[in-house]
Backbone bond lengths (Angstrom), bond angles and torsions (degrees), N, CA, C in turn:
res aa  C-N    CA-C-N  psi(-1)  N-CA   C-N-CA  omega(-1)  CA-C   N-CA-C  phi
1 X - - - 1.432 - - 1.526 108.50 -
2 X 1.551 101.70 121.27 1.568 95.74 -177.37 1.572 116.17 -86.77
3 X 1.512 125.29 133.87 1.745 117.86 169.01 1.061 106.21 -126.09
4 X 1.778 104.08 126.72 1.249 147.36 -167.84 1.584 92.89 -65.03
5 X 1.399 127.51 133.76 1.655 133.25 160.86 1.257 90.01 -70.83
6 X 1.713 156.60 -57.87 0.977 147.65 -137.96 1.348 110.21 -104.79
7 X 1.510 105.94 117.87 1.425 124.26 -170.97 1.740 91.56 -86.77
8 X 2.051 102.10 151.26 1.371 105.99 163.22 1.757 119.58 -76.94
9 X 1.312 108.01 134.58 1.724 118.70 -164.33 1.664 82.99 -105.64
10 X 1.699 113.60 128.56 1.348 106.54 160.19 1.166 119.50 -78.49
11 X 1.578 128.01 150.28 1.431 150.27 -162.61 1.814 104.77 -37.19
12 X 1.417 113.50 -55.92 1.112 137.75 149.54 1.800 121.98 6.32
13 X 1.599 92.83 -88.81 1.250 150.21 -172.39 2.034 99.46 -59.71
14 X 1.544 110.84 -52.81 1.356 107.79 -175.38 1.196 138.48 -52.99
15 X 1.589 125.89 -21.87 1.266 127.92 145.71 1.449 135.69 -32.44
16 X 1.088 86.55 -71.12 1.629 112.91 172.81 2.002 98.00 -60.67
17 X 0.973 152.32 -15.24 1.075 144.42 -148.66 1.569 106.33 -132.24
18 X 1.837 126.73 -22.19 1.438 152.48 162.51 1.676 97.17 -74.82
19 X 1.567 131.61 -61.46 1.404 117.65 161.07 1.297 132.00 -48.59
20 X 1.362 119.93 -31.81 1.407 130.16 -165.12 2.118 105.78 -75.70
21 X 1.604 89.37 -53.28 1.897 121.15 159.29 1.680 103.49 -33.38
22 X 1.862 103.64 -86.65 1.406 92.95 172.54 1.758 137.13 -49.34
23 X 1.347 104.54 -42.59 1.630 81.84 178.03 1.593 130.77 -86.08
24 X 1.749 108.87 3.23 1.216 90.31 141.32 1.027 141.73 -107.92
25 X 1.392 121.72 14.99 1.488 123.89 155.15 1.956 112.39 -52.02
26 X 1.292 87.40 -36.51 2.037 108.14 -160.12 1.646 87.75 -55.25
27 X 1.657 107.53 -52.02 1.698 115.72 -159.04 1.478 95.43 -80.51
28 X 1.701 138.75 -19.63 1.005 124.62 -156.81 1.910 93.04 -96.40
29 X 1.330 121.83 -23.08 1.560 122.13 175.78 1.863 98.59 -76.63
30 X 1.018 88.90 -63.94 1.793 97.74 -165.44 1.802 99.13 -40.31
31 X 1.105 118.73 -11.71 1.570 121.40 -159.79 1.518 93.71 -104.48
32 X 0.854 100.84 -27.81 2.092 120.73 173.39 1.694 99.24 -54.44
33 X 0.967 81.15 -80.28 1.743 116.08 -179.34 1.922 112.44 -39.26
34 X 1.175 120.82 -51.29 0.850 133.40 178.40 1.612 119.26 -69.90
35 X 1.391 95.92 -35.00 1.872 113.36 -179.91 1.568 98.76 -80.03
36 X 1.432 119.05 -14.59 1.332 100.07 -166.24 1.432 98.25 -100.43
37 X 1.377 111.93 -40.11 1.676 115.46 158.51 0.964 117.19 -33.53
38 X 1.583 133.30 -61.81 1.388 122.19 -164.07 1.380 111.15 -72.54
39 X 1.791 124.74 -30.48 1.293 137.88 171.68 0.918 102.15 -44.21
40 X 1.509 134.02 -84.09 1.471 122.95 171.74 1.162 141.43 -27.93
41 X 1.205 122.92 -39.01 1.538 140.05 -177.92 1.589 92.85 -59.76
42 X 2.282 108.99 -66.17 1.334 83.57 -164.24 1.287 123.27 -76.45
43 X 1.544 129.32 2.46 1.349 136.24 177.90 1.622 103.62 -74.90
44 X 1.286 131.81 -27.46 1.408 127.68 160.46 1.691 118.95 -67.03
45 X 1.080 107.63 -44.75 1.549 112.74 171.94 1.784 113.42 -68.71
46 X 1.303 120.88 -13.76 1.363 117.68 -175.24 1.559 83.98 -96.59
47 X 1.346 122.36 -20.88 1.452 106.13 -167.20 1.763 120.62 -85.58
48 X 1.279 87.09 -31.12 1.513 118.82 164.67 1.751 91.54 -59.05
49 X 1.430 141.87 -125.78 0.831 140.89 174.11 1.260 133.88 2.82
50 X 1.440 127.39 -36.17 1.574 121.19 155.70 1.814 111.69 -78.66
51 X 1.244 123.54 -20.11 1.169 111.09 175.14 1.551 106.73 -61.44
52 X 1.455 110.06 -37.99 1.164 105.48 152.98 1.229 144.67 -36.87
53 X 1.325 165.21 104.05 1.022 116.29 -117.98 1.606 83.50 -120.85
54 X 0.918 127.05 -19.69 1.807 134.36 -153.53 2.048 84.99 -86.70
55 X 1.499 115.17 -36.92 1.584 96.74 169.28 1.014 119.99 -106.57
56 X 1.447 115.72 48.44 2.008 106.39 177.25 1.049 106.67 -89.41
57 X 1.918 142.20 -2.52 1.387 123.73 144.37 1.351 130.86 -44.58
58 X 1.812 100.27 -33.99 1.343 80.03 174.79 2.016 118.52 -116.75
59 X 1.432 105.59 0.05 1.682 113.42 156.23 1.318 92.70 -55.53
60 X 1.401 139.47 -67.65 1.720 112.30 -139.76 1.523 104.93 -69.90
61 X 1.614 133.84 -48.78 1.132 135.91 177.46 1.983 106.42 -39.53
62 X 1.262 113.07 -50.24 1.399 122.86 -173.97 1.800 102.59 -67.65
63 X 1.154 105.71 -21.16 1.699 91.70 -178.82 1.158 110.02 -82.43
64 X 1.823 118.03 -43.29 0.840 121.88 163.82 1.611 160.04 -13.16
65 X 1.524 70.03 -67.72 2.014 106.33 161.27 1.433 95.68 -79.76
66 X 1.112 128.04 -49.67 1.772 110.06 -179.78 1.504 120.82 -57.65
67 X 0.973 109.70 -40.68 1.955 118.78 178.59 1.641 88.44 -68.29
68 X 1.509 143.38 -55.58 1.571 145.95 -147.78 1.603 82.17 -62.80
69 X 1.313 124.85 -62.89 1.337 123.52 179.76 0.914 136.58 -44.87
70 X 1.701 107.30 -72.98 2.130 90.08 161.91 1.184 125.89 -66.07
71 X 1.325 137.10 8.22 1.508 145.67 139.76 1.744 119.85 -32.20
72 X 1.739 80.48 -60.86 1.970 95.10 -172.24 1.631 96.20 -82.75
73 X 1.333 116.94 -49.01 1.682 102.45 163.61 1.143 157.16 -22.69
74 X 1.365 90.53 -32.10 1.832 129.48 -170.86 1.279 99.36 -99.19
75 X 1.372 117.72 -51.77 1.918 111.17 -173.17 1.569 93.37 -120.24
């Protein structure tokens, strides 16, 4: 038995329900966007820090997690 995710919206109702659609698409990119920003940031700061050389225990873990992020950001 197949179930549809998409419920029927009365005629009414669809306005209100095309705004509701767009802005969380808006928050679901911008949230993209933002994860990939901060990914980067901390993959620059881990990079910064292992050049360091006395904190590259903890730069490489931080680049790491910074690249894992704008990874999941990206897709």
């Amino acid at each position: 038995m197949s179930h549809s995710s998409e419920k029927h919206t009365p005629l009414l109702l669809w306005p209100f329900k095309a705004v509701w659609d767009l802005l969380t698409w808006i928050l679901r990119i911008s949230g993209r966007l933002v994860a990939a920003g901060i990914g980067l940031a901390i993959a620059i700061v881990g990079t910064i820090l292992t050049v360091l050389v006395i904190s590259a225990p903890i730069g490489i873990p931080m680049m790491v997690f910074g690249f894992l992020l704008m990874v999941r950001g990206i897709f």
